[in-house]
C-alpha positions in Angstrom: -12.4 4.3 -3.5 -12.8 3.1 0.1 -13.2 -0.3 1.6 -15.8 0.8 3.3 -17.8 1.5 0.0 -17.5 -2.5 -0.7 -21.0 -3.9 -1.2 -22.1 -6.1 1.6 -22.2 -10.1 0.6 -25.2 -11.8 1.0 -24.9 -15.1 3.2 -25.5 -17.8 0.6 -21.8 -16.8 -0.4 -19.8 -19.7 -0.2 -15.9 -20.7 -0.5 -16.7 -21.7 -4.1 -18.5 -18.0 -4.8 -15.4 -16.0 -2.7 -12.9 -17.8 -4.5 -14.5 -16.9 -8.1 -14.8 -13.4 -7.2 -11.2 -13.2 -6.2 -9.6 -14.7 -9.6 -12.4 -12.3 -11.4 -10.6 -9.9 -9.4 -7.3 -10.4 -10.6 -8.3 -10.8 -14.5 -9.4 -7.4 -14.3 -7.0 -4.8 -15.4 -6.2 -2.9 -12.5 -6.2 -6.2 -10.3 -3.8 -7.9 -12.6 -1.3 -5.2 -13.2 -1.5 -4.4 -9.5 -0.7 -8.0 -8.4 2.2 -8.0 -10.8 3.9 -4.9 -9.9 3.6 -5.9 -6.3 4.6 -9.5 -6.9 7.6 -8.6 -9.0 9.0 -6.1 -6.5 8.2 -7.8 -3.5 10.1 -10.7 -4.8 13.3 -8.7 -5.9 13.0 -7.1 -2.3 12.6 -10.8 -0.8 15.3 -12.1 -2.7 18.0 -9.5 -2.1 20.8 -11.6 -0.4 20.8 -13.7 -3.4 20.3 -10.3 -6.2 22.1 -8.0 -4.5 26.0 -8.1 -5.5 27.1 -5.8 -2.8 26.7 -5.5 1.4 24.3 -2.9 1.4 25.5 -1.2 4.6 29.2 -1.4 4.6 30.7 -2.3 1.5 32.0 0.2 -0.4 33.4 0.1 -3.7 36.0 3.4 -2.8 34.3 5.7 -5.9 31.6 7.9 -4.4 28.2 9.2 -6.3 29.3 7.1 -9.4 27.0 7.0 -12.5 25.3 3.8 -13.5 27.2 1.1 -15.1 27.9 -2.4 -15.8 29.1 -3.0 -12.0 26.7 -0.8 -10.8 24.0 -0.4 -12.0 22.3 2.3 -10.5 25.5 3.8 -9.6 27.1 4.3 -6.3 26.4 6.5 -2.9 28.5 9.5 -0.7 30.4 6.3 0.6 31.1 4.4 -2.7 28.0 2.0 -1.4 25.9 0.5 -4.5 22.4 2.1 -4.5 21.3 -1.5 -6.6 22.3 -3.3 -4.0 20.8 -1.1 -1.1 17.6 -0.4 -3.1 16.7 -4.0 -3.0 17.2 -4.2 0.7 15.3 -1.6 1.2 12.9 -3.0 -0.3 13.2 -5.9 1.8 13.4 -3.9 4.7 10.0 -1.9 3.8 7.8 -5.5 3.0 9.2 -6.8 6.7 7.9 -4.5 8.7 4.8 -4.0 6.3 3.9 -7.3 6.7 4.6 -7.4 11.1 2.7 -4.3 11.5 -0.5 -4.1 9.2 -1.3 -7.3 10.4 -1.4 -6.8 13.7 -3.0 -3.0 13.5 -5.6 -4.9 11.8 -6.1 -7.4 14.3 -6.4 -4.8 17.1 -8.7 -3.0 15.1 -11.1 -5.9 14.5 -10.9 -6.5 18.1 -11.6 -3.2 19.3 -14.7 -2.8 16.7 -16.3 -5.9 17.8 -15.8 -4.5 21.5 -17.7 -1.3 20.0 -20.9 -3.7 19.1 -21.4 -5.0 22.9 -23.3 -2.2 24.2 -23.8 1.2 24.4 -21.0 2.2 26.9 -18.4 -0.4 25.1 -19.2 2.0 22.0 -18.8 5.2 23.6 -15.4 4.2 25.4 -14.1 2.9 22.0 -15.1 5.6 19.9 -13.4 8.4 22.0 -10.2 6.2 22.3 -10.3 6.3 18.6 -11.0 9.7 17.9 -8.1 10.6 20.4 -6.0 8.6 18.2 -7.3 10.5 14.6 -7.0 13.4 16.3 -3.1 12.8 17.0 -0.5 13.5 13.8 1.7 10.4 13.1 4.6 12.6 13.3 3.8 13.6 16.7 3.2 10.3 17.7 6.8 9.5 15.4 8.8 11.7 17.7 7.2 11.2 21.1 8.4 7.4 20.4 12.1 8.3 19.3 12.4 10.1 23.2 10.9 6.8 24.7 13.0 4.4 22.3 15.2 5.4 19.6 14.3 6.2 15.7 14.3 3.3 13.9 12.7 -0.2 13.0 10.8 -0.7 16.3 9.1 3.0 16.2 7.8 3.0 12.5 6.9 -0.6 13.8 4.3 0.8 16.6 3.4 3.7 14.1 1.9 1.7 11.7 0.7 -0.3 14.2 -1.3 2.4 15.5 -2.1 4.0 12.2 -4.3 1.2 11.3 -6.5 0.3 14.5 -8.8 3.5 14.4 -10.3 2.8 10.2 -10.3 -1.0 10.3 -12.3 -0.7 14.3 -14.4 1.0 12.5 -15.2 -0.4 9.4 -15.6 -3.5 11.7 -18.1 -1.8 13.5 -20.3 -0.9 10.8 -19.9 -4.0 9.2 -21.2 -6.2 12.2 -24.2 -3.3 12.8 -25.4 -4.0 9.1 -25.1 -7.3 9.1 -26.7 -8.4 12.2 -29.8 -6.5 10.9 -30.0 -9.0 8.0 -32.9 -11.6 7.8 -30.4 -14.6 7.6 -29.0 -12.9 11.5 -32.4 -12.7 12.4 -33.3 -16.6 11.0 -30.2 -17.7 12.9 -31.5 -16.2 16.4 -35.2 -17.4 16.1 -33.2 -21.0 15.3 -32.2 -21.1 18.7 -28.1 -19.7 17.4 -26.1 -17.5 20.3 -24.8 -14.7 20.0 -21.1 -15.6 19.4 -22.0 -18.7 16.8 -24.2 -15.5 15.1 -20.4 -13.1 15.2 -17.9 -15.3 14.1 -20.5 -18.4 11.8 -22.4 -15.8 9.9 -21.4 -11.9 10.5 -17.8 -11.7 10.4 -17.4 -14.1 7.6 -19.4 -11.5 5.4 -18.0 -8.2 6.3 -14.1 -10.2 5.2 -13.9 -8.8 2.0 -14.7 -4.9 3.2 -11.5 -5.8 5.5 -9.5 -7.6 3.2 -10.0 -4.4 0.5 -8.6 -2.1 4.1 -5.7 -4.8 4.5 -4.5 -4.3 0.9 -4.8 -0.1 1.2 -3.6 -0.4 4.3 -0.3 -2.0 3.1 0.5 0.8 0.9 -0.4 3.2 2.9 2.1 1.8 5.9 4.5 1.5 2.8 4.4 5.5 2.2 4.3 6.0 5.9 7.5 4.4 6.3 9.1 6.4 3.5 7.5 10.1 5.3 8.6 9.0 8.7 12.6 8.3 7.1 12.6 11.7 5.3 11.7 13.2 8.7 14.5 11.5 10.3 12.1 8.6 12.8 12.6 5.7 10.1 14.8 3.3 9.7 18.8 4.9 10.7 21.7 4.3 8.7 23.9 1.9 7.6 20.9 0.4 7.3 18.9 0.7 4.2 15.4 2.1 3.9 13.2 3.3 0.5 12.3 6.7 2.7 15.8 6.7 3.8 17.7 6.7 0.5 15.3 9.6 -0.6 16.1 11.5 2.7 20.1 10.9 2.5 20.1 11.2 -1.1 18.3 14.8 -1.8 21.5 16.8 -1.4 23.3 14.8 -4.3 20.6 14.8 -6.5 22.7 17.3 -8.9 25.7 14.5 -8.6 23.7 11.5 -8.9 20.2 11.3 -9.9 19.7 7.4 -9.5 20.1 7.8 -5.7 16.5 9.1 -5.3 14.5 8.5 -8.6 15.7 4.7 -7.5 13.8 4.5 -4.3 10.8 7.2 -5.6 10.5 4.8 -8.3 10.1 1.7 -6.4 8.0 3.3 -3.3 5.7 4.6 -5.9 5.4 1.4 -7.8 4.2 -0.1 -4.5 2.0 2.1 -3.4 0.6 2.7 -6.7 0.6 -1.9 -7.4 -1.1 -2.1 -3.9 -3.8 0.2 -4.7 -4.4 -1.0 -8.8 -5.1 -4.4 -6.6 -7.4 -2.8 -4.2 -9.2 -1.4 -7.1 -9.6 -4.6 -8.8 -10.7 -6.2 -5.7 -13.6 -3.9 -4.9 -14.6 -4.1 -8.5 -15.2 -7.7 -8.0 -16.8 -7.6 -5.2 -19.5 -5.1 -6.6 -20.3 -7.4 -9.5 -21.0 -10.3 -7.2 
């Protein structure tokens, strides 16, 4: 499934029919268990200065790679740290810059599809700065940030920043070509309508559930990004926590101390895989009208 496979709404759509199709969405089964998994984790994450019994960075407990137990429940790190305690600000840490940086990649990318509809040579300009983007590897792109500013929050920041402009300029772009073909585009410019009234009244309105579908993949795929970019060693650095990083700093105790990594894998997986189910659920709403 792909956002861009979302059927097209028709403009008699109102507020009253968008807000229907969204709670139809959620009773579904994927929707709904997708919008719990995500709520319940994204709260735990959100909530970890009040959950967490431990400083995640710092405090250690002086018993290294410690089993799970009443104190700790997931057990403890290489520095006596509790892996409950950093798990949930990891989590924390991931739904931060998830929610800064898909945003605004999706912002740029409506922008920059919008600019593709103008004309010819806006197109052509737009396209090739796009397909010089898809053509460059996000771990390329990873490292050639960590010479210009050190690994860390600010360049999976700009990564994911970046990884979302060149599918949601796109999708904007096709979205705004089909519509403006439609007879209620073509009603609206014999009525006397201009052309920006026409893009923002009447087109973009009904290409915002094919981009709200991208916003929600989009999510969880910055989500797994983050966690491939921290295993490489361009995420988020120590003491500070991070999903990908306790999976990269964890691997070489995984004989000692399982929790350390099936803890974060867990979690990063029931994200992505929460984000997705509520995608799914979303797009099959949307088909059904």
């Amino acid at each position: 499934m792909t956002a861009i496979e979302v059927t097209q709404l028709a403009p008699a759509q109102g507020v009253g029919a968008r807000t229907g199709r969204w709670s139809r969405a959620l009773r579904t089964p994927s929707g709904a268990t997708g919008l719990v998994v995500v709520t319940v984790l994204v709260a735990a994450g959100l909530m970890a200065p009040v959950l967490a019994p431990f400083d995640p960075a710092f405090q250690s407990t002086g018993a290294s790679l410690l089993g799970p137990s009443s104190q700790h429940w997931l057990g403890t790190d290489e520095l006596g740290r509790d892996i409950y305690s950093r798990l949930l600000y990891g989590i924390r840490q991931d739904v931060i810059i998830t929610v800064l940086g898909v945003p605004l990649g999706q912002v740029i990318g409506v922008v920059l599809g919008l600019v593709a509809t103008v004309d010819r040579l806006a197109d052509g300009v737009v396209q090739r700065l796009l397909d010089v983007k898809m053509a460059f590897p996000q771990v390329i792109l990873a490292a050639t940030l960590a010479t210009i500013i050190t690994p860390g929050f600010a360049t999976v920041l700009i990564v994911i920043v970046i990884a979302g402009i060149p599918v949601t300029a796109r999708l904007t772009r096709s979205a705004v070509l089909t519509q403006r073909e439609r007879d209620y585009v073509v009603g609206a410019r014999v009525v006397g309508a201009g052309r920006a009234a026409i893009l923002f009244r009447h087109i973009l309105p009904n290409s915002l559930d094919a981009l709200i579908v991208h916003f929600v993949m989009a999510a969880a795929g910055a989500i797994f990004l983050e966690g491939g970019l921290a295993i490489i060693g361009f995420g988020i650095q120590p003491p500070n926590p991070s999903l990908g990083g306790m999976i990269e700093t964890g691997l070489p105790f995984l004989a000692e101390q399982q929790w350390y990594v099936l803890g974060p894998i867990a979690v990063l997986t029931g994200l992505v895989i929460g984000l997705n189910l509520l995608a799914d659920g979303i797009n099959a709403a949307l088909r059904r009208g």
